[in-house]
N, C-alpha and C positions, 0 to 999 in steps of 0.2 A: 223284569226287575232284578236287579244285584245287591245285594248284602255281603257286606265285608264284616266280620266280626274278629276281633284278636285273641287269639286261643295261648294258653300259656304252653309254654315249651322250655326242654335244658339246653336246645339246640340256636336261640336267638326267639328272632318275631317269626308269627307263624301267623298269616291273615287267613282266615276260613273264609272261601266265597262258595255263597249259594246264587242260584239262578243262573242267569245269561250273562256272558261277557261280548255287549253287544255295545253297535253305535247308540252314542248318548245316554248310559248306563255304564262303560269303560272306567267313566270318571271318580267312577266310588273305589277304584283297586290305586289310583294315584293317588287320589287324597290319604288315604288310609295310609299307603306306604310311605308318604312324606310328613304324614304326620307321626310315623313313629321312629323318624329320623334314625335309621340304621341303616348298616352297610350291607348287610345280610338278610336277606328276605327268605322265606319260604311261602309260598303261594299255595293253602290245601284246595285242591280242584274236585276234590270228590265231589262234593253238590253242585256242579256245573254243568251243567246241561248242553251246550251250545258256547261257539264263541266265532264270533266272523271278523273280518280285517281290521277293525277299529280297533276288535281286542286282542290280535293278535300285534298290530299297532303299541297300544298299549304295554305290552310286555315287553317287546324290544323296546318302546323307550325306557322303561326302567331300567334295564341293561345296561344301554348307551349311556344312561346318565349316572353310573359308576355304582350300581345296586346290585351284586353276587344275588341274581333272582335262582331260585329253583320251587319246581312244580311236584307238588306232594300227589300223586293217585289220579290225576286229572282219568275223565270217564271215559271209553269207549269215542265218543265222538270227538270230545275235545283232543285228543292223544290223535285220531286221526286226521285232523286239521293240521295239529304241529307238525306230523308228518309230511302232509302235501306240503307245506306251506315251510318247508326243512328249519320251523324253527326249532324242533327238536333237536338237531344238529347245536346251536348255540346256547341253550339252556340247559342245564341240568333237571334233567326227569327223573322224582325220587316214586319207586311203589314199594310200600309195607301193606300187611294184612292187618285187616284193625282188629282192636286187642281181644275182642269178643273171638273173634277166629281164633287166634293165637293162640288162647287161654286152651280153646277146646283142645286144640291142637295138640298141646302137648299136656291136659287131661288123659285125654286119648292113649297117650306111650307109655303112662304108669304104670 
């Protein structure tokens, strides 16, 4: 199952997806992204688990169809699919430390 939820951001729309981006489950990152009519997407992948050709499908069409997509933290596997599959090559792949890190982080140099 996939969950898209829209998370606020200073940067545009930011859709959080949890679960799988699989066939017949794809269809919840399209509606979401057309339903928030922008030209700028950011896709957070951290809670994704998995994603095989329908969603990787999925992604280039939203590209194709004039949506600046980029992929926030996508996980371990997901990141290695993009790879084989060189759509890392055409999308923008953003990774940050989430803020709980960060904070420690520079706790930590005081």
């Amino acid at each position: 199952m996939l969950t898209v939820t829209l998370k606020d951001s200073d940067d545009g729309v930011v859709l959080q997806c949890r679960g799988r981006i699989v066939r017949g489950h794809e269809n919840a990152i399209l509606c979401a992204a057309v339903g928030q009519q922008a030209r700028n997407l950011t896709l957070d992948l951290s809670g994704v688990d998995a994603i095989d050709a329908a969603g990787i499908g999925c992604l280039v069409s939203l590209q194709a169809s004039g949506i600046y997509l980029r992929l926030l933290n996508p996980t371990a596997q997901v990141r290695e699919v993009l790879r084989v599959t060189q759509v890392d090559s055409i999308l923008e792949i953003l990774e940050f430390q989430p803020v709980e890190d960060l904070t420690e982080a520079l706790a930590a140099k005081v």
